[in-house]
Jmol script that loads the backbone (N, CA, C; Angstrom):
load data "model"
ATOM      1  N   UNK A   1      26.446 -58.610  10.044  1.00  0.00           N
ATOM      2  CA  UNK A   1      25.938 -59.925  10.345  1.00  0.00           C
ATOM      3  C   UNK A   1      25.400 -60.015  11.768  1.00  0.00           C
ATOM      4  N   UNK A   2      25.966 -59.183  12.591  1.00  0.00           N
ATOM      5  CA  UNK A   2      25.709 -59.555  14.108  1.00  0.00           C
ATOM      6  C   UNK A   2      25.431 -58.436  14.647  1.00  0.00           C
ATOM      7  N   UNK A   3      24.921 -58.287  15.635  1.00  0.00           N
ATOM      8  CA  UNK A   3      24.991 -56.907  16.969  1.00  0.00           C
ATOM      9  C   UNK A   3      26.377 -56.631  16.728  1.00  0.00           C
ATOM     10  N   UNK A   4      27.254 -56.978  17.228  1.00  0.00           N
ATOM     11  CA  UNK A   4      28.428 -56.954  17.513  1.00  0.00           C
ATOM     12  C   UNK A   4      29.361 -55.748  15.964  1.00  0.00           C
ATOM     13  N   UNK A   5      28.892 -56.630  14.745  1.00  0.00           N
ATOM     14  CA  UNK A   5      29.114 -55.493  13.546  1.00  0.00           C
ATOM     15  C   UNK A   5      28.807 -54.309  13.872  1.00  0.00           C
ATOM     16  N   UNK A   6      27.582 -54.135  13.883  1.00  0.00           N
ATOM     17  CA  UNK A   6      26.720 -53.113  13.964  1.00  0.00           C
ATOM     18  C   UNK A   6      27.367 -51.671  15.210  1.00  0.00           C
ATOM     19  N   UNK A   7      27.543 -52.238  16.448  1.00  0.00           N
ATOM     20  CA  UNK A   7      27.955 -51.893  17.219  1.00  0.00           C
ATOM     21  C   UNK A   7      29.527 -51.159  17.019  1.00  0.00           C
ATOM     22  N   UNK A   8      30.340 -51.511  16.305  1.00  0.00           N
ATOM     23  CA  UNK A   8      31.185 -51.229  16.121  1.00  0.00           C
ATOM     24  C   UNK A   8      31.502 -50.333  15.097  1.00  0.00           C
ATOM     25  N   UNK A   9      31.108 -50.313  14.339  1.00  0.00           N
ATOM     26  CA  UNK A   9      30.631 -49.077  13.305  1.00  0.00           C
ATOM     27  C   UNK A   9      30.647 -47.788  14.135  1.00  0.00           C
ATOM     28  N   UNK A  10      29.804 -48.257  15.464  1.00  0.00           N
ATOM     29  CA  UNK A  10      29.747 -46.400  16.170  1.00  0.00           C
ATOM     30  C   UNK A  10      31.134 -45.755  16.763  1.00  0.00           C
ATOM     31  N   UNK A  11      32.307 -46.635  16.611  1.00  0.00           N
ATOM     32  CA  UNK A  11      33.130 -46.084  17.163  1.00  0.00           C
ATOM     33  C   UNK A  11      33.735 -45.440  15.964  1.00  0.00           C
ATOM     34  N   UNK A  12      33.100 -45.112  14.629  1.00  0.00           N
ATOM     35  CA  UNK A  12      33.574 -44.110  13.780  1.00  0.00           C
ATOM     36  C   UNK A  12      32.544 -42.544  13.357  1.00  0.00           C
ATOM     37  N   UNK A  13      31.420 -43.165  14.627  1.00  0.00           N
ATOM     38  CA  UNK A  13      30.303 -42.030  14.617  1.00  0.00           C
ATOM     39  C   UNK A  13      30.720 -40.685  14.264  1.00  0.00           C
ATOM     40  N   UNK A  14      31.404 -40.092  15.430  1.00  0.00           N
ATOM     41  CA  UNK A  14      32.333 -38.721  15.466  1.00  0.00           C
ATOM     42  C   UNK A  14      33.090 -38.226  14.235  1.00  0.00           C
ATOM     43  N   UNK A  15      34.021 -39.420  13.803  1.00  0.00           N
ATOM     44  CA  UNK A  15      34.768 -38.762  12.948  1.00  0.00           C
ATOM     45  C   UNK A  15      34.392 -39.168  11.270  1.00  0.00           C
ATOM     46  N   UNK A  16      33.121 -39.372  11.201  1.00  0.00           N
ATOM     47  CA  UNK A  16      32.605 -39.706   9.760  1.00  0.00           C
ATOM     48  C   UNK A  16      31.090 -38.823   9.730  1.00  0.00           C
ATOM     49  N   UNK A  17      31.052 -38.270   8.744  1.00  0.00           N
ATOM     50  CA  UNK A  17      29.714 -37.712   8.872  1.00  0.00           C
ATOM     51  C   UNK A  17      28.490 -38.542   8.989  1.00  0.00           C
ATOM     52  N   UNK A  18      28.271 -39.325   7.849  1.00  0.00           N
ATOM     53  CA  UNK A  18      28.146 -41.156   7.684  1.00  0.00           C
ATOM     54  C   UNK A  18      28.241 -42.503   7.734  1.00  0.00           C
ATOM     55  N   UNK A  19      27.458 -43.114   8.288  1.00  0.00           N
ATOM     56  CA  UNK A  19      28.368 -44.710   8.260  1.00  0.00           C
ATOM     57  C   UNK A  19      27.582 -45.471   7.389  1.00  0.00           C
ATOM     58  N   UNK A  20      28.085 -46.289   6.160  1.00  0.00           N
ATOM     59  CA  UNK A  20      27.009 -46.958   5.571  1.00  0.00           C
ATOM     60  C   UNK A  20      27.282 -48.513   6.040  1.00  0.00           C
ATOM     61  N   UNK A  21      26.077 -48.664   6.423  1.00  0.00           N
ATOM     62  CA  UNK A  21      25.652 -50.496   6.447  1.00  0.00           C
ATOM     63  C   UNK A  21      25.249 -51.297   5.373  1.00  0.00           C
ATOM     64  N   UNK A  22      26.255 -52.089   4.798  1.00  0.00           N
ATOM     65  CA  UNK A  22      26.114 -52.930   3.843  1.00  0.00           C
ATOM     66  C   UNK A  22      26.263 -54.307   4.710  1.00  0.00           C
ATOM     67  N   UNK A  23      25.859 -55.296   3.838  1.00  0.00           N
ATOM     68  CA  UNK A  23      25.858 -56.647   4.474  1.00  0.00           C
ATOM     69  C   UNK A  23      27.358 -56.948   3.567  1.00  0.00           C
ATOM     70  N   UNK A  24      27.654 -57.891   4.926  1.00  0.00           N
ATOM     71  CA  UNK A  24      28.772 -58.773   4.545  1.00  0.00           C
ATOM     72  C   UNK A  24      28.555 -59.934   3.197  1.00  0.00           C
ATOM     73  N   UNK A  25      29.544 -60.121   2.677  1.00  0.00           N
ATOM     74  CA  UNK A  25      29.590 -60.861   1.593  1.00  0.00           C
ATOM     75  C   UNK A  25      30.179 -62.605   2.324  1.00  0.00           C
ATOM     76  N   UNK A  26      29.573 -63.361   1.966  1.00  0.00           N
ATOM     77  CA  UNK A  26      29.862 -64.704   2.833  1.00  0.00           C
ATOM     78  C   UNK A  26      31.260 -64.982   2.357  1.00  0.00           C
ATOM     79  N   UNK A  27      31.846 -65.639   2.975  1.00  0.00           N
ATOM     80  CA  UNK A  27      33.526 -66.447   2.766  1.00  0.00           C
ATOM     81  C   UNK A  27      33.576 -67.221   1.300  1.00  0.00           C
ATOM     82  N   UNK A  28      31.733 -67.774   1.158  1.00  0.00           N
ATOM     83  CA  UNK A  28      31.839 -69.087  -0.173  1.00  0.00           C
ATOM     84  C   UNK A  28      31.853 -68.349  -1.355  1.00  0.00           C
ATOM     85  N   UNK A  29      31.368 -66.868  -1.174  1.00  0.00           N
ATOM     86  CA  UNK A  29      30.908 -66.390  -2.482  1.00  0.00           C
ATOM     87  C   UNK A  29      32.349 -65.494  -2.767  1.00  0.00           C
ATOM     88  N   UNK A  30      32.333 -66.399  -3.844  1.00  0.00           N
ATOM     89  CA  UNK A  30      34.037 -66.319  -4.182  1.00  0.00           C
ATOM     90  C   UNK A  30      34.182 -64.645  -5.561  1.00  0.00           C
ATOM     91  N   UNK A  31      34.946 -64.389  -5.389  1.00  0.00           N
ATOM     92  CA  UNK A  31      35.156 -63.360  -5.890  1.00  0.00           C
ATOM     93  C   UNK A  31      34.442 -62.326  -5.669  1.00  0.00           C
ATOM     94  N   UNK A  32      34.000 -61.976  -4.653  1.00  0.00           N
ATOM     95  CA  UNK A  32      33.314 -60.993  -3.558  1.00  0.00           C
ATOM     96  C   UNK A  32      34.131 -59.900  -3.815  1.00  0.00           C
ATOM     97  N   UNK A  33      32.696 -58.594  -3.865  1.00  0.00           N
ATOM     98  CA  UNK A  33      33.140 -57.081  -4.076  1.00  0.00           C
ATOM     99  C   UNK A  33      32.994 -56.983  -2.970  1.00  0.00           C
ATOM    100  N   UNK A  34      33.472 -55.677  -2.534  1.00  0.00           N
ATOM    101  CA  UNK A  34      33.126 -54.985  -0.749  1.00  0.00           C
ATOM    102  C   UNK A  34      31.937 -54.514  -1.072  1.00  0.00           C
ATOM    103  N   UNK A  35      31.066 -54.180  -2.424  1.00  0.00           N
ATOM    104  CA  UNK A  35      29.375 -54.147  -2.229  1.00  0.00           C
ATOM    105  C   UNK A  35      28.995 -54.264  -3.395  1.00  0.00           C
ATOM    106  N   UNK A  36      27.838 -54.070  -3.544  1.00  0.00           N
ATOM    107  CA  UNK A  36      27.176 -54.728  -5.222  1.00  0.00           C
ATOM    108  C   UNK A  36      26.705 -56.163  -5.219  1.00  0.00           C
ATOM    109  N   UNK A  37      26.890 -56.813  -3.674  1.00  0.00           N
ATOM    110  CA  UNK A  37      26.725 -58.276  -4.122  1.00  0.00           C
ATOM    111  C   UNK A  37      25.645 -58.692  -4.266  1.00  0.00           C
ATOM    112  N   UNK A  38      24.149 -57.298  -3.494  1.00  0.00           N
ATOM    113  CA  UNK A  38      22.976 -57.925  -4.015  1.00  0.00           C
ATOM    114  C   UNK A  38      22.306 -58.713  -2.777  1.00  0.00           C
ATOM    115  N   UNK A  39      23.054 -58.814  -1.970  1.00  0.00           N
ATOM    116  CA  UNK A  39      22.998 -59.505  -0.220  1.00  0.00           C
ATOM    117  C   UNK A  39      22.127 -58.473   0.703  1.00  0.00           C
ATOM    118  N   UNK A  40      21.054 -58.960   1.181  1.00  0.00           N
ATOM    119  CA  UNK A  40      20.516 -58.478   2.404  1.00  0.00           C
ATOM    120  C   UNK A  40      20.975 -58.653   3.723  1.00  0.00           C
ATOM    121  N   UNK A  41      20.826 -57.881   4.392  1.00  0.00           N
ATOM    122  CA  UNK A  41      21.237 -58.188   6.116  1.00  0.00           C
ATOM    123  C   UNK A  41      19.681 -58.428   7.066  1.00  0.00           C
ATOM    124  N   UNK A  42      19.752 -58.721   7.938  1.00  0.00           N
ATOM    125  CA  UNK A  42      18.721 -58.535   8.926  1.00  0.00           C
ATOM    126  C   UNK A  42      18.626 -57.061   9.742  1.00  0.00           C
ATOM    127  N   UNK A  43      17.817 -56.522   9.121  1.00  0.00           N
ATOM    128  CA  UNK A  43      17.568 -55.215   9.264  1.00  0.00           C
ATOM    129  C   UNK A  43      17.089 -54.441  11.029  1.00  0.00           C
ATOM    130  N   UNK A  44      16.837 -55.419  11.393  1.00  0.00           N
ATOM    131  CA  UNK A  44      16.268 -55.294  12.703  1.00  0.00           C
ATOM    132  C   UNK A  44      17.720 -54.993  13.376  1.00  0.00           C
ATOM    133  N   UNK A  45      19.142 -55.142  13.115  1.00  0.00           N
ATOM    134  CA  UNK A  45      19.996 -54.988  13.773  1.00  0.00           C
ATOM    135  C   UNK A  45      20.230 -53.520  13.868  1.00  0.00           C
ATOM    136  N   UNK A  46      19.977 -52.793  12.512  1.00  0.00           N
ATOM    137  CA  UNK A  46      19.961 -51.261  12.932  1.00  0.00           C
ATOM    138  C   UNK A  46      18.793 -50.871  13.656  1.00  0.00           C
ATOM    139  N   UNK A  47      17.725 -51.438  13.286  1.00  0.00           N
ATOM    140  CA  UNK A  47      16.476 -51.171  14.401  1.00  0.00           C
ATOM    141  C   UNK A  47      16.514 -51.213  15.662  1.00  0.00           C
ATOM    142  N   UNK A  48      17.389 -51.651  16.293  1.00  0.00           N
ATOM    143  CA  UNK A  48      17.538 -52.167  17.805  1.00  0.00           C
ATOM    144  C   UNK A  48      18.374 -51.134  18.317  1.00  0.00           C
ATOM    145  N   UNK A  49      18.559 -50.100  18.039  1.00  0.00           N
ATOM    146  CA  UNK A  49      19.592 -48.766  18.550  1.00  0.00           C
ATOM    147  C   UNK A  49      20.866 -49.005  18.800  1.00  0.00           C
ATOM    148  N   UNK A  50      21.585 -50.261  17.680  1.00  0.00           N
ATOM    149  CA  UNK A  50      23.269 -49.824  18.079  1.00  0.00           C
ATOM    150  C   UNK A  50      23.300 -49.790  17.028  1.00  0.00           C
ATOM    151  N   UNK A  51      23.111 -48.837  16.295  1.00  0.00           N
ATOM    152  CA  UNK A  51      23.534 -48.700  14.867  1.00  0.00           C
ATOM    153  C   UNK A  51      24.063 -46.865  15.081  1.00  0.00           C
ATOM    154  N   UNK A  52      24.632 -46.276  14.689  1.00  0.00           N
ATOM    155  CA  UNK A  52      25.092 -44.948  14.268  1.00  0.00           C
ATOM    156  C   UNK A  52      23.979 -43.856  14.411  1.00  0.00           C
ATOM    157  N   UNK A  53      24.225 -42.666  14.754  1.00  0.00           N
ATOM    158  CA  UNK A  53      22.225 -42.233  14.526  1.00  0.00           C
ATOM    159  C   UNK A  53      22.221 -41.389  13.374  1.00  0.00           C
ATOM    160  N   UNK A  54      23.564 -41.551  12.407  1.00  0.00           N
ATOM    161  CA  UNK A  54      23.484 -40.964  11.009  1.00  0.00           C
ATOM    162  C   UNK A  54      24.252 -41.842  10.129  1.00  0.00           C
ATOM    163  N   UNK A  55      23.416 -42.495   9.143  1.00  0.00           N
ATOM    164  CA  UNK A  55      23.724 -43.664   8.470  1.00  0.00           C
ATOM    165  C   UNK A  55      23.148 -43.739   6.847  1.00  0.00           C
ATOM    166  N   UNK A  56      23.597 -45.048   6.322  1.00  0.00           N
ATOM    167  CA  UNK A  56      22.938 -44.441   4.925  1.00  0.00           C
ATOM    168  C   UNK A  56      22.913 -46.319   5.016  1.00  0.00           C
ATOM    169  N   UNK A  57      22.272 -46.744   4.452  1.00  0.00           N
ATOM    170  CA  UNK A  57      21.732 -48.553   4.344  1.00  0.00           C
ATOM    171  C   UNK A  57      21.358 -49.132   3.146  1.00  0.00           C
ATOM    172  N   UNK A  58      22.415 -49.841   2.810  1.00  0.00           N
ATOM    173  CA  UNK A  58      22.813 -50.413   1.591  1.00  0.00           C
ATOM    174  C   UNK A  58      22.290 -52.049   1.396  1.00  0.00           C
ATOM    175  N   UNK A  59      22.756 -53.048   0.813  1.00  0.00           N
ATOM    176  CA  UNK A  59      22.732 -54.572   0.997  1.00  0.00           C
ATOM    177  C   UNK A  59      21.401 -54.765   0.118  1.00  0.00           C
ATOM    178  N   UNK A  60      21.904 -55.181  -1.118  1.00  0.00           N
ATOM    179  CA  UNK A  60      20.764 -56.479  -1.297  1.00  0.00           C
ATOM    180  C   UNK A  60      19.063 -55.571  -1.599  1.00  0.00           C
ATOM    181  N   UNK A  61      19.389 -53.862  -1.320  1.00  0.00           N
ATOM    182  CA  UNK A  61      17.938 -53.330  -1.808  1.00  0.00           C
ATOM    183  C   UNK A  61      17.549 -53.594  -2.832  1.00  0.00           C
ATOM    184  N   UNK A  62      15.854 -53.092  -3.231  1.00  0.00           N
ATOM    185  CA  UNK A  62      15.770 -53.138  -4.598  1.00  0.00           C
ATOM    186  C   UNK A  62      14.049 -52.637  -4.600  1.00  0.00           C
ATOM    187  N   UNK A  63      13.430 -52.602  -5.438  1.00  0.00           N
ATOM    188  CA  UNK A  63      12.346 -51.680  -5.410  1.00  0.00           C
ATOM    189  C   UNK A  63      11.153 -52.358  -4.642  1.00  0.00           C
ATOM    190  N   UNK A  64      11.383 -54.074  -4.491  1.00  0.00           N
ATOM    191  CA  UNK A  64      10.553 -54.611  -3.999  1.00  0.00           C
ATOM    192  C   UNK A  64      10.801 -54.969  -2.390  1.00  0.00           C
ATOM    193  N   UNK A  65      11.345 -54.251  -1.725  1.00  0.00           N
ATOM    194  CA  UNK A  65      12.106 -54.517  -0.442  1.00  0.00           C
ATOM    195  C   UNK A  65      12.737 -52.984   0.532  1.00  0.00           C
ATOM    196  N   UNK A  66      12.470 -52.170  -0.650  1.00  0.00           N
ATOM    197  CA  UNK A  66      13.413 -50.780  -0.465  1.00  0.00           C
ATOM    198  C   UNK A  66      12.678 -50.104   1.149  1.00  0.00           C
ATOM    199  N   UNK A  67      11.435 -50.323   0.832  1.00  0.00           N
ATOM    200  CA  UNK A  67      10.270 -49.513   2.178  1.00  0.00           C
ATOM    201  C   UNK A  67       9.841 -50.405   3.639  1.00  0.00           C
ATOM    202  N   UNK A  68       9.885 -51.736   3.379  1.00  0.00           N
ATOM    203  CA  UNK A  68      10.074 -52.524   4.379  1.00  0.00           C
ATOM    204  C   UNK A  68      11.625 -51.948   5.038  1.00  0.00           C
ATOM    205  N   UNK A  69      12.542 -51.886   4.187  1.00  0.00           N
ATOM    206  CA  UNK A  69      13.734 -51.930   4.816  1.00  0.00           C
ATOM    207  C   UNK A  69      13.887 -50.245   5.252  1.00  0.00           C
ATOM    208  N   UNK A  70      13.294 -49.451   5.172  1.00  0.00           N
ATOM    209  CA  UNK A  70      13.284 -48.134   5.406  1.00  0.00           C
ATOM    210  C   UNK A  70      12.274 -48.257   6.930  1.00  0.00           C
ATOM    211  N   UNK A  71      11.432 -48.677   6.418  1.00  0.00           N
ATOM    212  CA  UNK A  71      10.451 -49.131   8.033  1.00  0.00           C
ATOM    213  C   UNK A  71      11.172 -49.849   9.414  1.00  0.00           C
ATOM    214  N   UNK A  72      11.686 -50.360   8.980  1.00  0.00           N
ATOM    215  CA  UNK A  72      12.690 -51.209  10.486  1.00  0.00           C
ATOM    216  C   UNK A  72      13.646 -50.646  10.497  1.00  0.00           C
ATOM    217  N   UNK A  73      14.662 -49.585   9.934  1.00  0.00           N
ATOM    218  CA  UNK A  73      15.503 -49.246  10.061  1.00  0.00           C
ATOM    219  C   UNK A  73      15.737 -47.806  10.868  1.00  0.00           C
ATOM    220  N   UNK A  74      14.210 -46.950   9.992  1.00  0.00           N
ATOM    221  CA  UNK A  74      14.569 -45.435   9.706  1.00  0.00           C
ATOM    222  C   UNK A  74      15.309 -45.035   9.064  1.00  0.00           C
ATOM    223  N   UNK A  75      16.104 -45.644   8.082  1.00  0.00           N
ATOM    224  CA  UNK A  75      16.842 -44.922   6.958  1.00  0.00           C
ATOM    225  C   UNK A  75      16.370 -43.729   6.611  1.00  0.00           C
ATOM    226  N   UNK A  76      16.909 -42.785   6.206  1.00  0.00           N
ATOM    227  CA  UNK A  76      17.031 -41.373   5.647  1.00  0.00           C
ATOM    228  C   UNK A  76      17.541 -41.628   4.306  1.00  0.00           C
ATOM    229  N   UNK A  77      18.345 -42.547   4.524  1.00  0.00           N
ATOM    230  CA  UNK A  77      19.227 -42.634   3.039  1.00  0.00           C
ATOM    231  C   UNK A  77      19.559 -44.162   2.822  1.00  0.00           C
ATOM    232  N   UNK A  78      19.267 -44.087   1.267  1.00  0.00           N
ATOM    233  CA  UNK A  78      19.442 -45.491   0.894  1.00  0.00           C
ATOM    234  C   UNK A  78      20.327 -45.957  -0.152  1.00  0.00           C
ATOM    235  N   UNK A  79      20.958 -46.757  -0.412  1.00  0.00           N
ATOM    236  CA  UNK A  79      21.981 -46.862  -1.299  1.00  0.00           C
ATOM    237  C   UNK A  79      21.608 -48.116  -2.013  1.00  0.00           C
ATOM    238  N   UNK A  80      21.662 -48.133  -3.285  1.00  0.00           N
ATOM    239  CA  UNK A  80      20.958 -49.161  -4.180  1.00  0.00           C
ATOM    240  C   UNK A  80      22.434 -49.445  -5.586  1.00  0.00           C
ATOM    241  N   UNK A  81      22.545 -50.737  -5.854  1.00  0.00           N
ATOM    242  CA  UNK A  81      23.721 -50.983  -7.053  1.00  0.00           C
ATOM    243  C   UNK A  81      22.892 -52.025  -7.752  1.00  0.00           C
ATOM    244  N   UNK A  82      23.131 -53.354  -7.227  1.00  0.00           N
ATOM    245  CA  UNK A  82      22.993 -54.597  -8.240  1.00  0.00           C
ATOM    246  C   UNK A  82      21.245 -54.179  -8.319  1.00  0.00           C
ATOM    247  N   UNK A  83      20.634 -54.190  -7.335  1.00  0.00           N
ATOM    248  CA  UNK A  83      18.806 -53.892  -7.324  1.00  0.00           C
ATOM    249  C   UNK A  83      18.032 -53.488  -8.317  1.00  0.00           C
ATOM    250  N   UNK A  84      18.846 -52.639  -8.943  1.00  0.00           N
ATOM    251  CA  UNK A  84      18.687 -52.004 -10.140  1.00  0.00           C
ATOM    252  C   UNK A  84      19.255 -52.376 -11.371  1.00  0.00           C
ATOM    253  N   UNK A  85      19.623 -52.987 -11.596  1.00  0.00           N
ATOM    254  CA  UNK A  85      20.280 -54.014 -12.599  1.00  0.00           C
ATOM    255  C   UNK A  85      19.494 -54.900 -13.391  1.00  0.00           C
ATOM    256  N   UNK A  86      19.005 -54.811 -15.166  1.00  0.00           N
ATOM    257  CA  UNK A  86      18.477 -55.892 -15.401  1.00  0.00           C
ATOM    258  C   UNK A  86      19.822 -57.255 -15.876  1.00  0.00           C
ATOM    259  N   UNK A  87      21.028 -56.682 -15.594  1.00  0.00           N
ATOM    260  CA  UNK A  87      22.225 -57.956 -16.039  1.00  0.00           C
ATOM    261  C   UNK A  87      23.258 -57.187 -15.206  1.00  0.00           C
ATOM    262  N   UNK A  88      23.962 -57.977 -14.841  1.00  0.00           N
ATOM    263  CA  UNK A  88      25.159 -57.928 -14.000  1.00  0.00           C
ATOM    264  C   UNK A  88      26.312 -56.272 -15.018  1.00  0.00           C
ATOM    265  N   UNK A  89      25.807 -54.985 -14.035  1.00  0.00           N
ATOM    266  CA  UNK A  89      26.734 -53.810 -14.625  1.00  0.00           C
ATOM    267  C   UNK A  89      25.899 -53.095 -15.025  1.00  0.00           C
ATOM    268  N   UNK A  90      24.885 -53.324 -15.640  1.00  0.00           N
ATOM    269  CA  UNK A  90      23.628 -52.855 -16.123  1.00  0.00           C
ATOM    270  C   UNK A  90      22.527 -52.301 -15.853  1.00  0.00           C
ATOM    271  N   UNK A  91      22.537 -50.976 -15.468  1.00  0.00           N
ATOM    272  CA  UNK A  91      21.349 -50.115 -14.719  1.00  0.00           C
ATOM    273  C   UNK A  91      20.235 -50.047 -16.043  1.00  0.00           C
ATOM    274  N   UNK A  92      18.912 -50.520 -14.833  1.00  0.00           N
ATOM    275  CA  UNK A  92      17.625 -50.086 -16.073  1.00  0.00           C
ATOM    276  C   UNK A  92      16.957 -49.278 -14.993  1.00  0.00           C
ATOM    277  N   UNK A  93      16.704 -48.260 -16.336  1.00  0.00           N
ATOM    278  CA  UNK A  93      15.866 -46.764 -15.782  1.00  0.00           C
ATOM    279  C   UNK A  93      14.652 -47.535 -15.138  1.00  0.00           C
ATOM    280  N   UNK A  94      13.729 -47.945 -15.597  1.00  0.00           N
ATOM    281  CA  UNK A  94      12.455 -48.535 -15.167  1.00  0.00           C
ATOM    282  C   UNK A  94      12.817 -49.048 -13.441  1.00  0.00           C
ATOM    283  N   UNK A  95      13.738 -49.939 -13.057  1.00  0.00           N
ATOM    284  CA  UNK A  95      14.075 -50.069 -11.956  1.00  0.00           C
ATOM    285  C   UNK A  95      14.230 -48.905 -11.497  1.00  0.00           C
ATOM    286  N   UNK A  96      15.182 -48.353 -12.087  1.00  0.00           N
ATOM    287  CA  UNK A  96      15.518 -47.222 -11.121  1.00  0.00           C
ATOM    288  C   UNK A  96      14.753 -46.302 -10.759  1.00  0.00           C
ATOM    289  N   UNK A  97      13.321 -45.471 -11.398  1.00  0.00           N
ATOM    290  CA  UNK A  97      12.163 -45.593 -10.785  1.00  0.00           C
ATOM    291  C   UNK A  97      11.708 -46.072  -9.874  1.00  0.00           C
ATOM    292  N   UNK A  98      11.599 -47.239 -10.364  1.00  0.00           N
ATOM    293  CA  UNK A  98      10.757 -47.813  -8.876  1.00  0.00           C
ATOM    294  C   UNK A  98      11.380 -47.851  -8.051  1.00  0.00           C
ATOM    295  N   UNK A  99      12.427 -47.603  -7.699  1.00  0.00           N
ATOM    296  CA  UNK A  99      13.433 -47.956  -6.821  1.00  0.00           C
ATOM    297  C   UNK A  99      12.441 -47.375  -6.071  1.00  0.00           C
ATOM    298  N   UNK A 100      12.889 -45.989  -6.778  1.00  0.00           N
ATOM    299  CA  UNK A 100      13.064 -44.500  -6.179  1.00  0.00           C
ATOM    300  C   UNK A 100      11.676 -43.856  -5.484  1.00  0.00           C
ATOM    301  N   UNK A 101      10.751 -44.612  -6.303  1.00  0.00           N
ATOM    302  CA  UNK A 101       8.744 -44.225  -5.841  1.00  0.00           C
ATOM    303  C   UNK A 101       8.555 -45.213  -4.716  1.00  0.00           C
ATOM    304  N   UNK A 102       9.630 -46.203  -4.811  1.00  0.00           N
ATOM    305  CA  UNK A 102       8.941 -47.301  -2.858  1.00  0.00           C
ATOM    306  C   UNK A 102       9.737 -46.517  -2.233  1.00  0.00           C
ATOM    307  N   UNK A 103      11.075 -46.232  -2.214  1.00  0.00           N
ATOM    308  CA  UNK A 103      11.657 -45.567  -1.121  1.00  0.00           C
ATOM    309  C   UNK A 103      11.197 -44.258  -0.671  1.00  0.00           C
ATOM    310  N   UNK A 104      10.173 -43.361  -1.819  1.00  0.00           N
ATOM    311  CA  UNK A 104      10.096 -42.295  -1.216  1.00  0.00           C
ATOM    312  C   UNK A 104       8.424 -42.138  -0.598  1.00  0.00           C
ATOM    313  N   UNK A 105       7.727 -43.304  -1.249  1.00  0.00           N
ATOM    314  CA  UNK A 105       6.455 -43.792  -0.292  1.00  0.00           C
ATOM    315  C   UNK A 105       6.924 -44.091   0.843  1.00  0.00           C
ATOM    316  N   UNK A 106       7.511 -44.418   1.269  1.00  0.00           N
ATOM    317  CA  UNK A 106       7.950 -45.746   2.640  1.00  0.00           C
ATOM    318  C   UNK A 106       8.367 -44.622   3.374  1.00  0.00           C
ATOM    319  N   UNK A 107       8.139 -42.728   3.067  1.00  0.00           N
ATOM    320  CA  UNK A 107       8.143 -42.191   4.283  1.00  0.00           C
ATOM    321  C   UNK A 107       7.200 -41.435   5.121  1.00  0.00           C
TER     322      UNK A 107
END
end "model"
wireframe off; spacefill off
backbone 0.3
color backbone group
């Protein structure tokens, strides 16, 4: 949600090969997973250099958003759940394609 998130993540730089950035799930949205919720973050917060300098960036992707969010970030790696979903649990191949052809244009 904040610099301050973001920032703090690096104090597991060293001892994680990876850090993934998912967006927080709000307090209202009740029965909240720790991810899958389909939630974007403001991406510019890893853009601004306190983010990890090996990361993988999750939240709220999806095929129509995947390369913008690869562009402000520099992601290397992207992590995709609900985005791809035509019903809640439910992966459709066709998404998952496209996921996969914006994220790998967008380098």
């Amino acid at each position: 949600k904040t610099e301050a998130d973001i920032a703090l993540a690096k104090v597991y730089e060293h001892s994680a090969a990876l850090i993934l950035y998912d967006a927080k799930a709000p307090e209202t949205l009740k029965h909240a997973l720790p991810g899958g919720n389909g939630i974007a973050f403001d991406w510019t917060l890893i853009g601004s250099g306190h983010a990890a300098p090996s990361f993988i960036l999750s939240g709220g992707l999806n095929a129509g958003n995947v390369a913008e969010a690869i562009k402000v970030t520099g992601a290397s790696i992207v992590d995709v759940s609900s985005g791809v979903e035509k019903s809640p649990g439910i992966k459709d191949i066709d998404l998952i394609r496209d996921f996969i052809a914006a994220a790998k244009a967008a380098r």
